[in-house]
C-alpha positions as a printed NumPy array, in Angstrom:
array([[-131.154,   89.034, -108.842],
       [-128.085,   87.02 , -107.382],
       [-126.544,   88.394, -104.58 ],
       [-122.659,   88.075, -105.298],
       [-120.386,   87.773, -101.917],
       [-117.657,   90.94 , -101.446],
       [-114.275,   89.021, -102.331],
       [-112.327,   92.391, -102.022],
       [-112.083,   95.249,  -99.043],
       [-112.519,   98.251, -101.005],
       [-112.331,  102.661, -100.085],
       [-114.789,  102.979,  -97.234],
       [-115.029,   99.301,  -96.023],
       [-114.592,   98.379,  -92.723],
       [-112.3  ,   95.669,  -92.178],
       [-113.384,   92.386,  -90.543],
       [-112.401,   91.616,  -86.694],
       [-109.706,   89.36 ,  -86.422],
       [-107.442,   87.942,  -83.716],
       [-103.237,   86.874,  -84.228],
       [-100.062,   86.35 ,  -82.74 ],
       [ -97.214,   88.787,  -83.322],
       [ -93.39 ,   87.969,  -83.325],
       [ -93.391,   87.852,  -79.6  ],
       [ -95.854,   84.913,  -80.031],
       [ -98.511,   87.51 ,  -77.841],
       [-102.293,   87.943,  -79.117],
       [-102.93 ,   90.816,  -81.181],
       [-106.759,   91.72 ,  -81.615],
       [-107.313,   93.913,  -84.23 ],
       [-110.402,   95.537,  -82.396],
       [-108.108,   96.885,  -79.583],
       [-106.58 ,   99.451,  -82.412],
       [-110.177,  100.926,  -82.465],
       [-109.844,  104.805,  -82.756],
       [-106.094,  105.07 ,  -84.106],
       [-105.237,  105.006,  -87.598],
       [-103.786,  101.551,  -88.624],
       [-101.043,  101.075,  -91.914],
       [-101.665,   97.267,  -92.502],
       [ -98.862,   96.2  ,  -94.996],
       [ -99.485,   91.991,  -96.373],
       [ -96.374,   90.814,  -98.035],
       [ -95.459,   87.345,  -99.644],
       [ -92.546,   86.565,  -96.99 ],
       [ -89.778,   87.039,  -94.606],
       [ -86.656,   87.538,  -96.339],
       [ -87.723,   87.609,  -99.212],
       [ -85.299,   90.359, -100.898],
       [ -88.417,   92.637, -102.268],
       [ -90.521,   92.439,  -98.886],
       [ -87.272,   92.669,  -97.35 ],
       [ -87.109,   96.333,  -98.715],
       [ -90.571,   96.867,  -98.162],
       [ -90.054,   95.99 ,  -94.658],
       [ -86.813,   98.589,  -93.977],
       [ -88.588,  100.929,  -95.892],
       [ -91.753,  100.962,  -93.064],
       [ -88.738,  100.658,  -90.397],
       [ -86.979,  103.662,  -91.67 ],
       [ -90.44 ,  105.604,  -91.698],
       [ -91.45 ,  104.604,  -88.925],
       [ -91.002,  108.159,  -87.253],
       [ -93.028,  109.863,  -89.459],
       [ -95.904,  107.101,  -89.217],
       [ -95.981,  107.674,  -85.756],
       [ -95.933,  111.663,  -86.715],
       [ -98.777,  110.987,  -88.784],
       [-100.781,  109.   ,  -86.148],
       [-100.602,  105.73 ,  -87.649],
       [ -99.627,  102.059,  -86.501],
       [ -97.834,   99.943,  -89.082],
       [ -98.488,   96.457,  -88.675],
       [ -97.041,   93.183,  -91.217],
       [ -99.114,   90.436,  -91.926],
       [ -98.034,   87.16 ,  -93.749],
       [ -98.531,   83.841,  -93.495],
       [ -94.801,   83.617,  -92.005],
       [ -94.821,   81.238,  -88.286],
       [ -94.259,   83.685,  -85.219],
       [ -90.482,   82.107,  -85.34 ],
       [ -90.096,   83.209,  -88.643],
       [ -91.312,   86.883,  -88.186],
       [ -89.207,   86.682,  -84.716],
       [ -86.094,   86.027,  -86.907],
       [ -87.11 ,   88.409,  -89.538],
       [ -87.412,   91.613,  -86.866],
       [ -84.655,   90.78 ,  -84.724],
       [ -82.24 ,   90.164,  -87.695],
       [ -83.714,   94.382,  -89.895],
       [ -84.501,   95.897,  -86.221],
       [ -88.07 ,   95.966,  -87.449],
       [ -89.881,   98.566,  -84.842],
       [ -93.029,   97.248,  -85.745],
       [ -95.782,   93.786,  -85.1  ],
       [ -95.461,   91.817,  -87.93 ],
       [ -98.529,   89.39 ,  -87.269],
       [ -98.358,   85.359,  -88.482],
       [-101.817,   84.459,  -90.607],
       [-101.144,   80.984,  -91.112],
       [-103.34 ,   79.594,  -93.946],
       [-103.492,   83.413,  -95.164],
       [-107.007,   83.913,  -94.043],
       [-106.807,   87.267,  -93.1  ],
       [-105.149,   88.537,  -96.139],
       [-107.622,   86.03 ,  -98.446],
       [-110.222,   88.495,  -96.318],
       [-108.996,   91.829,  -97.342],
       [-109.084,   90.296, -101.332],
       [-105.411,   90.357, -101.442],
       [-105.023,   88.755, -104.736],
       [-102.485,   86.207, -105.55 ],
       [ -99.016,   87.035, -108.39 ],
       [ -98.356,   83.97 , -109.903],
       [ -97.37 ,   81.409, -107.024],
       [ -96.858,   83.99 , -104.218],
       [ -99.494,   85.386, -102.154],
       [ -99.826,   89.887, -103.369],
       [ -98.572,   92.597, -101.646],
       [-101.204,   95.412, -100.147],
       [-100.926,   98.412,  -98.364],
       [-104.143,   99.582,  -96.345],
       [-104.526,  102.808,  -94.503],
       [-107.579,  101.955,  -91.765],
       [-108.627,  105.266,  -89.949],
       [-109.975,  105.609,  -86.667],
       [-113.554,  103.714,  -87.251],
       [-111.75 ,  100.967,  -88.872],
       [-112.732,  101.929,  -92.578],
       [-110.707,  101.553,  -95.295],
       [-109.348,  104.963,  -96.115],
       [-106.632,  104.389,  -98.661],
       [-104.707,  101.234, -100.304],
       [-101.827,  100.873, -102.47 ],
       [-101.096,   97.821, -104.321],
       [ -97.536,   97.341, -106.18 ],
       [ -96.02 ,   93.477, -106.563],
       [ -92.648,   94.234, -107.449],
       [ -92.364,   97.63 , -105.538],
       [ -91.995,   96.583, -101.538],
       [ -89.862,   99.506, -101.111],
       [ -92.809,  102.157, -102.826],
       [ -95.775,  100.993, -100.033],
       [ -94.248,  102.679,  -97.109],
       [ -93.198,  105.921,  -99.409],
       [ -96.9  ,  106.089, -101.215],
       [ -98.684,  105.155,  -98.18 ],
       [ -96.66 ,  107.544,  -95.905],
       [ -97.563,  110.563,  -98.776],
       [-101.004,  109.916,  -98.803],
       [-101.286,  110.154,  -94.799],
       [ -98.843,  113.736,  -94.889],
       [-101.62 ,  115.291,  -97.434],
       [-104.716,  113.905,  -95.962],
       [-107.143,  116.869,  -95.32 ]])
């Protein structure tokens, strides 16, 4: 029997530990968001028009994540400058985290679309297990919308 390793974070994983910087080029440990509800979002890239949406759509939301408990936080491979640039210039009201070499995301089994790195929407609850995920390429603007549903009817 061959033992195959996980290459995907699936329902009722926990997701691994990991340390990066945000926009404001300050540590961000992942650990420290133990016992709140996290909305990690991984997107191809800053400016991008699609992640673009996908990003206003979380900012416009953003009230009701907070009503619902949850943290959003953006993770690409995007340099701390670049996600700097990328808030300041959409008002972004939330940590968009730089993952150079895409570790992270390769970590979570965010698959690849062609040449870009995929878009993933993860819903980590309080013990840091996987509670919900929504994956949609071409439909930045659906994650925050879909995600944001699933939280409001969560029993």
């Amino acid at each position: 029997m061959s033992l195959k390793r996980k290459t995907t974070i699936d329902i009722g994983d926990t997701i691994p530990g990991f340390v990066l910087k945000d926009q404001k080029g300050k540590d961000v440990n992942i650990e420290d968001y133990r016992g709140k509800k996290l909305v990690i979002y991984f997107y191809p890239k800053d400016e991008s028009g699609v992640c673009t949406k996908e990003a206003c759509a979380f900012r416009d939301s953003f009230k009701y994540f907070e009503n619902e408990g949850a943290t959003v936080i953006g993770i690409n491979s995007g340099s701390v400058d670049s996600h700097k640039k990328f808030a300041d210039h959409h008002n972004l009201t939330f940590r968009l985290l730089s993952d150079p070499g895409n570790k992270i995301l390769k970590s979570f089994g965010v698959k690849n679309v062609l040449f870009l790195t995929g878009r993933e929407t993860f819903v980590v609850d309080e013990q840091g297990k996987v509670v919900y995920k929504y994956r949609g390429f071409m439909n930045g603007d659906a994650h925050a919308d879909k995600t944001l549903k699933y939280l409001k009817n969560r029993v």
